[in-house]
Residue, then its C-alpha position, 0 to 999 in steps of 0.5 A: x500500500x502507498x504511503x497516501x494510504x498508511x492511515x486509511x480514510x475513516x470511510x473506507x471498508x477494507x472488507x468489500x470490494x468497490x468497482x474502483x478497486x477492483x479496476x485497479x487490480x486489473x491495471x496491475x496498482x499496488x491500491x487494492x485488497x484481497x476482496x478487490x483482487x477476487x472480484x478482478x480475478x473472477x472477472x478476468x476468469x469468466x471473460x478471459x482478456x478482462x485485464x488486457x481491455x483495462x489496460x487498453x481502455x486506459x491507452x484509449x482515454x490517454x489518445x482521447x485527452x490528447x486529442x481533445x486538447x490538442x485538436x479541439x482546443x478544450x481546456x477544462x474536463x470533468x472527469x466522472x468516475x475518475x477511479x484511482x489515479x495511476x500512469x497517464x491521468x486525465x490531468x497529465x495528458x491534458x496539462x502536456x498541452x497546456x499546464x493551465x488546462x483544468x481537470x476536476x475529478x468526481x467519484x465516491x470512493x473515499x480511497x480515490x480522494x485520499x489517492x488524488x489529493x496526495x497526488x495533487x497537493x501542488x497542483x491548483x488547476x486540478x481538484x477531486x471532489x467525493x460525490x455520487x456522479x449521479x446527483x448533478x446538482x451538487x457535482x456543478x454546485x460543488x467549490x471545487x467545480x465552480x472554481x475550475x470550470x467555466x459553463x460558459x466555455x467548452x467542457x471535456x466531459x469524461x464518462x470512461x469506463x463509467x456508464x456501465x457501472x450504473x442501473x437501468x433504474x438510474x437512467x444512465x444515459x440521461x446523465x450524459x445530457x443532464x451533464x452536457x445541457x449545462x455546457x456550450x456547443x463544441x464541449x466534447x464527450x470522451x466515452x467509453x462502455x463495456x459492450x457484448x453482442x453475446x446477450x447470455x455472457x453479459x448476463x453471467x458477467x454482469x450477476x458475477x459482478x453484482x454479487x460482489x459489488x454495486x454494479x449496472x451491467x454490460x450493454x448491447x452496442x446499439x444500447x452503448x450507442x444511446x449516449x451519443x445519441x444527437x451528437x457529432x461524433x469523431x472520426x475513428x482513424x487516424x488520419x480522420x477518413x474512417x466513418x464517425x462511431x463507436x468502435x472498439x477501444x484498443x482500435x481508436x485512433x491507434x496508429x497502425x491499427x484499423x478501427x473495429x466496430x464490433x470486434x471477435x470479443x466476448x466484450x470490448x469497450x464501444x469507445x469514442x469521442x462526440x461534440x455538442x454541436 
């Protein structure tokens, strides 16, 4: 365990897994227990490649960042979900482009605030706030929201990995434009869900994960597809030819590789990049 963690926060239960723990077992960090590594460990046993599409959904967020503040110019995101910091973070990709591009982060785990706080204790144009990304009154309300973002100015919105984490019965993919209504045209969705066309497999997954853990569930593509519903979606390849949708994680934007709709995967993350026009 980091040093960040010697005196764990009062809220944390070492004794039940969370999604954000769980998730950084399958990245290989050091910021997890036993419980979590089961629950990566099952996840990776009944959907053989799990710890391989972690590791390529967190190369997908990296191009997706630098792409946004590189190409579109958008200087302040709000990263829902954030999970644990490790290599390549949201504030780092976007701060290579300009130091002065804000980053707020949002998620409700105790151990990731505790995480981002030491990490970023020099850092005063990116902040972590605890909240449930669910209650989009008091993520914006929030000090730390109001002081790095500008409503008035394109926001990146990250919802990375994040949407399948969260029920039918919380309207998941209302939050995209219940985020989104309070931004200007040209703010931009970085996006990414677990998707499966094997409608049986994602049922199993998805109760494996449910048992351990509060979860949502693994979605059809066309269902992933609703949250980029009225939006102008990015170009795929590299050199901007390909057809604008979702496409499998590991191949958008991957110099060299051809970018797959619906891949020979059991699941992928159905991935992409979309602008409010």
């Amino acid at each position: 365990m980091s040093d960040a963690l010697r005196f764990p926060p009062p809220d944390l239960d070492m004794s039940k897994p969370t999604i954000a723990r769980a998730y950084d077992a399958l990245l290989g960090g050091k910021d997890n227990f036993e419980p979590d590594r089961d629950l990566a460990a099952a996840a990776e046993e009944l959907n053989p490649g799990m710890t391989v599409l972690a590791q390529d959904n967190r190369a997908f967020l990296t191009r997706a960042v630098s792409y946004v503040a590189n190409e579109l110019g958008i200087e302040q995101y709000l990263d829902l979900g954030s999970g644990l910091p490790t290599a390549e973070n949201t504030h780092q990709v976007a701060q290579r482009s300009s130091p002065q591009n804000r980053v707020v982060y949002v998620d409700i785990d105790p151990m990731v605030l505790a995480h981002a706080r030491a990490l970023m204790v020099e850092n005063d144009t990116t902040t972590v706030i605890t909240a449930d990304l669910r209650d989009v009154e008091t993520v914006m309300n929030d000090p730390g929201t109001r002081r790095l973002i500008d409503p008035d100015q394109p926001v990146c919105l990250m919802m990375v990995s994040l949407l399948h984490c969260i029920p039918d019965e919380d309207r998941p993919f209302d939050l995209v434009q219940r985020y989104l209504g309070a931004f200007p045209s040209g703010s931009a969705l970085v996006y990414s869900h677990i998707a499966s066309n094997d409608a049986e497999h994602a049922r199993i997954l998805t109760e494996r994960v449910r048992s351990a853990a509060p979860w949502g569930r693994i979605r059809s593509p066309e269902e992933c597809e609703t949250a980029v519903a009225g939006m102008d979606l990015v170009s795929p390849s590299v050199d901007g030819t390909a057809p604008a949708r979702l496409v499998d994680c590991d191949t958008w934007r991957k110099p060299g590789t051809d970018p797959v709709e619906i891949p020979d995967k059991l699941t992928w993350e159905h991935s992409g990049i979309a602008v409010k026009p």
